[in-house]
Structure formats: structure tokens, C-alpha cells
C-alpha positions in Angstrom: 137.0 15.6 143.1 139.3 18.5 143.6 139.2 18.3 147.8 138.9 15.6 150.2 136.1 13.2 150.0 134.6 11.3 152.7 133.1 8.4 152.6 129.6 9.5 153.0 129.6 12.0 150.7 129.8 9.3 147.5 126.3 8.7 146.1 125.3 5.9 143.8 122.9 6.9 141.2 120.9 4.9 138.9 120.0 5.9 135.2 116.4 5.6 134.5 116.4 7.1 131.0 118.9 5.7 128.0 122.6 6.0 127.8 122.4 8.9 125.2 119.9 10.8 127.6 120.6 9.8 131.4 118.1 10.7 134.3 120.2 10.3 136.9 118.6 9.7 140.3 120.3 9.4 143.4 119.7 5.6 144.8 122.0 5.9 148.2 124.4 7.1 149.8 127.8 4.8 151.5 129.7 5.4 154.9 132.5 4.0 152.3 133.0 2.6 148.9 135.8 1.5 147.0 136.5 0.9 143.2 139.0 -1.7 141.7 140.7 -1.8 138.1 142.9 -4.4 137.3 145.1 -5.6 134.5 147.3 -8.7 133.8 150.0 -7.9 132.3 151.7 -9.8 129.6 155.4 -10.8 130.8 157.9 -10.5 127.7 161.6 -11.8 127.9 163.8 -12.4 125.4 167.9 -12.3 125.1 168.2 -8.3 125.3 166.1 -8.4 128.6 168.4 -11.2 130.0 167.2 -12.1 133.9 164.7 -9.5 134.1 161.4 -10.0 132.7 159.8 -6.8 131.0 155.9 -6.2 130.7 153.4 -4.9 128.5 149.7 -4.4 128.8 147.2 -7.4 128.4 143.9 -8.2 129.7 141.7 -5.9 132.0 140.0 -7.9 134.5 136.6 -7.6 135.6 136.3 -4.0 137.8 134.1 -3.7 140.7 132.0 -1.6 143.2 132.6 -2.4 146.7 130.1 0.0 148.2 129.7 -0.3 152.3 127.3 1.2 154.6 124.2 2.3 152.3 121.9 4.2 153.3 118.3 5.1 151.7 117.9 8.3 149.8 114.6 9.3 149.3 112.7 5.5 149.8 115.0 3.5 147.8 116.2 1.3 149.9 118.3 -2.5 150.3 114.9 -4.3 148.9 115.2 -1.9 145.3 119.0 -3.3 145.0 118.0 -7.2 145.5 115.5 -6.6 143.3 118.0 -5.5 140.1 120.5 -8.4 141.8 117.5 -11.0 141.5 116.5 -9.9 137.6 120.2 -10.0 136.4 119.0 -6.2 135.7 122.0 -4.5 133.8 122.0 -1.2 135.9 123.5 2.2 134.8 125.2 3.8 137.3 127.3 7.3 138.6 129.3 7.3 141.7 129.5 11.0 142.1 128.9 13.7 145.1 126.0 14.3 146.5 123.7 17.1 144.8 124.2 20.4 146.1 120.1 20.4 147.1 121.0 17.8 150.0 118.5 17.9 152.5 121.5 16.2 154.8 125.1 18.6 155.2 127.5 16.8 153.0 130.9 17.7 154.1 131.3 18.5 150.1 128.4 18.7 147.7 129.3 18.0 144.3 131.3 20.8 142.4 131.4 22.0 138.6 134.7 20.9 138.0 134.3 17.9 140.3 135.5 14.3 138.2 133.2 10.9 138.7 132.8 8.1 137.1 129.8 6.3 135.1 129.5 2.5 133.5 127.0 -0.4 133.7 127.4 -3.5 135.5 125.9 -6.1 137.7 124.8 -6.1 140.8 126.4 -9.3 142.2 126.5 -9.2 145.9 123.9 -7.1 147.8 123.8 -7.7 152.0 121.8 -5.7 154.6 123.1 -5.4 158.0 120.6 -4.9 161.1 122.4 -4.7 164.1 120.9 -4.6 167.8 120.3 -1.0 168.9 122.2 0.5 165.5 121.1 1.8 162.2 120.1 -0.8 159.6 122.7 -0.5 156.5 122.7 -2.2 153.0 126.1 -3.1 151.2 126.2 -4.1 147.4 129.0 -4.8 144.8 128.5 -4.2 141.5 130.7 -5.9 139.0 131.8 -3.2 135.9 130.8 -4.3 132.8 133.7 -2.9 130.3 135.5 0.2 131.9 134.0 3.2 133.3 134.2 6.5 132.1 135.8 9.5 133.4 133.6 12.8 133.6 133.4 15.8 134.8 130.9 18.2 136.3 129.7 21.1 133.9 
């Protein structure tokens, strides 16, 4: 995105039509997220290298969603998540701003311009938090099947 982002202004949205025509619709929003890509690289030495050991690409491990601090956007909610966790459901999903027709103030609503990213993965961790006198949360991690994709907002 081309300013600051907080936290609660990433939503997670679920495709409900096909890949090659996506309905996006907004699933929840996080106090905070995080996404992880990782690659082993290959080490490669030989006599030219001598005591260093040089690199080069090799396998891309498994990325994930690490999303904290959900909160329900418009009646989905922590039970909808468990429910795609329980069915091994391969989900579609956006991590994106939040629409600029937010009923809540977003310190940014999503911009044209504005870069997010889409994939497809599995829900593999999904928690809800319900603490005494405090605001009951949901936290999920969704494991990246592939890579994502890079977009941006027309």
C-alpha cells in the first residue's frame, strides 16, 4: 500500500465465486497480521569459492498467514473459520484494505493504486480468545498453498 498501514486496517477476504471470476467478500478484519515467505537456499562451494560458501536459490517453503485479533465483519465470525479448518476446505483468499464503503473509519481505506496480495491455502490453526471484561477475538493461520500473487488496485 503506498502509506502506512495499521494493523486493523488489513482485511481478509474470502472468494466465493471461481478463480477466473472472484467475489470477493470481506470475512474480518485483524488488530495485526503477518505474512512469511521462505526459501532454502542451496549452498554451492567449489575450489574458486575457497572458504566461503556461495548460494543459489532452491526450495520455497510452505508460506503462511499469521492473522491476530479478528474481528467479525458483517456476521462472519470465529465459528465460519473452524468450519473451512474442520472440512480441509481449500479457501481463496485477499489480504487487502478495507473497502472504502466501511461503515467503521479505517485510518486508510483501500486505494486504486494500493498493492495486496491473493492465493489459496489452508486454514491450519484457528483460536478464539474470550477474555473477562474484554472483546472476544478470533486468530487463524492459513498455510499458502504455492505463492501468492502480487496485485494491484484498478
Amino acid at each position: 500500500m503506498s502509506a502506512v498501514t495499521h494493523g486493523g486496517d488489513i482485511m481478509l477476504y474470502f472468494n466465493t465465486g471461481t478463480s477466473a471470476v472472484p467475489v470477493w467478500v470481506p470475512g474480518a478484519h485483524a488488530t495485526s497480521h503477518s505474512i512469511s515467505h521462505s526459501m532454502s537456499p542451496n549452498e554451492v562451494s567449489s575450489k574458486e569459492t575457497g572458504k566461503y560458501t556461495e548460494i543459489k536459490p532452491g526450495k520455497h517453503g510452505v508460506s503462511t498467514i499469521n492473522i491476530s485479533g479478528l474481528h467479525t465483519w458483517d456476521g462472519f465470525d470465529y465459528f465460519d473459520l473452524k468450519e473451512k479448518h474442520d472440512a480441509d476446505e481449500v479457501i481463496m483468499f485477499k489480504l487487502s484494505g478495507r473497502p472504502t464503503d466501511d461503515e467503521f473509519v479505517a485510518e486508510r481505506a483501500e486505494e486504486v493504486g494500493d498493492k495486496y496480495e491473493e492465493g489459496s491455502g489452508y486454514i491450519t490453526e484457528v483460536s478464539r480468545e474470550a477474555p473477562h471484561d474484554g472483546n472476544s477475538t478470533y486468530s487463524a493461520t492459513i498455510s499458502i498453498i504455492g505463492k501468492t500473487e502480487t496485485k494491484t488496485v484498478s
